[in-house]
C-alpha positions as CSV (number, residue, x, y, z in Angstrom):
1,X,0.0,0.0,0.0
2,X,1.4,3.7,-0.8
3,X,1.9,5.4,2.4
4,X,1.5,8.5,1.4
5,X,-2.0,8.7,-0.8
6,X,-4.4,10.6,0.4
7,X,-7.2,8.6,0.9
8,X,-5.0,6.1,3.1
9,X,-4.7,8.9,5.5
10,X,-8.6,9.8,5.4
11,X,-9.0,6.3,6.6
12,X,-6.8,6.7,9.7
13,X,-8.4,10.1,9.9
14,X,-11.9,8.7,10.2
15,X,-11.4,5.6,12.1
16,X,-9.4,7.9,15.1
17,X,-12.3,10.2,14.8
18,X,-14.5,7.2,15.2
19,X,-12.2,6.1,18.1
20,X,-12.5,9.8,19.3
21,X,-16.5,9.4,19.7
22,X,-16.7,6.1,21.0
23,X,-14.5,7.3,23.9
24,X,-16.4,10.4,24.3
25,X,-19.3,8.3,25.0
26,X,-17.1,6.4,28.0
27,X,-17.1,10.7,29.3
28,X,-21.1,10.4,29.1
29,X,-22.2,10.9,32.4
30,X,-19.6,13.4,33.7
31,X,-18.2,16.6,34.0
32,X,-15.9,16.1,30.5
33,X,-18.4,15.1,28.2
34,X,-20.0,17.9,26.1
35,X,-22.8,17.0,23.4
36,X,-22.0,20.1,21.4
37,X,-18.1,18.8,21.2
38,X,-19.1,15.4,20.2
39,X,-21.5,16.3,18.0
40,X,-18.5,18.8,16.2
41,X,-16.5,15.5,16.1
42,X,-19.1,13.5,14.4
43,X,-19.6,16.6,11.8
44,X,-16.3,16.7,10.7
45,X,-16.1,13.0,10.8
46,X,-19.0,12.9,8.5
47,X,-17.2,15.4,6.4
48,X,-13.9,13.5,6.4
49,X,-16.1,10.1,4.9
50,X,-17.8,12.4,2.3
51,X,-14.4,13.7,1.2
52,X,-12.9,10.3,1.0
53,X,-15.6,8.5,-0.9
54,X,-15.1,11.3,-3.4
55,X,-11.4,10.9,-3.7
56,X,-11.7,6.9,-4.2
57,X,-15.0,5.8,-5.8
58,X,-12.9,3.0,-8.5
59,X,-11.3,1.3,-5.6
60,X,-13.4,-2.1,-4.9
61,X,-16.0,-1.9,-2.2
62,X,-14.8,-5.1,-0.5
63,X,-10.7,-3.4,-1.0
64,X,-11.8,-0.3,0.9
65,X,-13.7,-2.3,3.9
66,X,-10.7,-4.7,4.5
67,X,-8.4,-1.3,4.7
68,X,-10.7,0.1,7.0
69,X,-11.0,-2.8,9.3
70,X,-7.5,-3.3,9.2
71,X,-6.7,0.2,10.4
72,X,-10.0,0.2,12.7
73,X,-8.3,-3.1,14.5
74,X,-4.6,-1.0,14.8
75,X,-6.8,2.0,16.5
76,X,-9.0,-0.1,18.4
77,X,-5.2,-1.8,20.1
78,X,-4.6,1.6,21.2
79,X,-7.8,2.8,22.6
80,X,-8.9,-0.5,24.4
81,X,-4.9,-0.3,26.0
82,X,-4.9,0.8,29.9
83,X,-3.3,4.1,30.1
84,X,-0.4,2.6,32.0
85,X,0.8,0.3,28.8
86,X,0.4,3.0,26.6
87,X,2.7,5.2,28.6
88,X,5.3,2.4,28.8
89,X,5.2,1.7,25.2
90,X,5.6,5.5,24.8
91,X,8.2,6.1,27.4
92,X,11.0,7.6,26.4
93,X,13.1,9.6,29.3
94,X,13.6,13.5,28.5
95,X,16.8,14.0,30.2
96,X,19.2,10.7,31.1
97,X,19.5,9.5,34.4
C-alpha cells in the first residue's frame, strides 16, 4: 500500500475520529463530556467520509472495507490499551539518568 496517498490517510483520519467518539461516550455521564463537542466531532467526521468517498470511488467496495478494518483493528489496540501500557510503550526519558 502507498503510504503517502491521500485517501490512506482519510481512513486513519476517520477511524481515530471514530475512536475519538466512541471514547467520548465512555465521558457520558460526567463533567468532560460535552454534546456540542461530540456532536462537532461526528460533523467533521461525516465530512472527512464524504471527502474520501469522493477521492476513491474505482477502488473495490470489498478493498476499501478490509483497509478500513485493518486500520480500525490498529486504532481499536490503542484505545482499548490501559493508560499505563500506553505510557510504557511511549516512554522515552527526556533528560538521562
Amino acid at each position: 500500500m502507498g503510504e503517502n496517498k491521500p485517501e490512506y490517510s482519510l481512513i486513519k483520519l476517520v477511524v481515530c475520529m471514530q475512536a475519538t467518539l466512541e471514547l467520548f461516550d465512555e465521558l457520558k455521564g460526567t463533567s468532560a463530556y460535552k454534546h456540542n463537542l461530540k456532536r462537532l466531532v461526528n460533523q467533521t467526521n461525516q465530512q472527512v467520509e464524504r471527502e474520501l468517498n469522493n477521492i476513491y470511488p474505482y477502488i473495490d467496495d470489498n478493498q476499501k472495507e478490509e483497509t478500513f478494518m485493518s486500520i480500525e483493528r490498529a486504532v481499536n489496540e490503542i484505545v482499548n490499551t490501559p493508560i499505563e501500557e500506553l505510557f510504557e510503550k511511549g516512554y522515552k526519558p527526556l533528560t538521562d539518568v
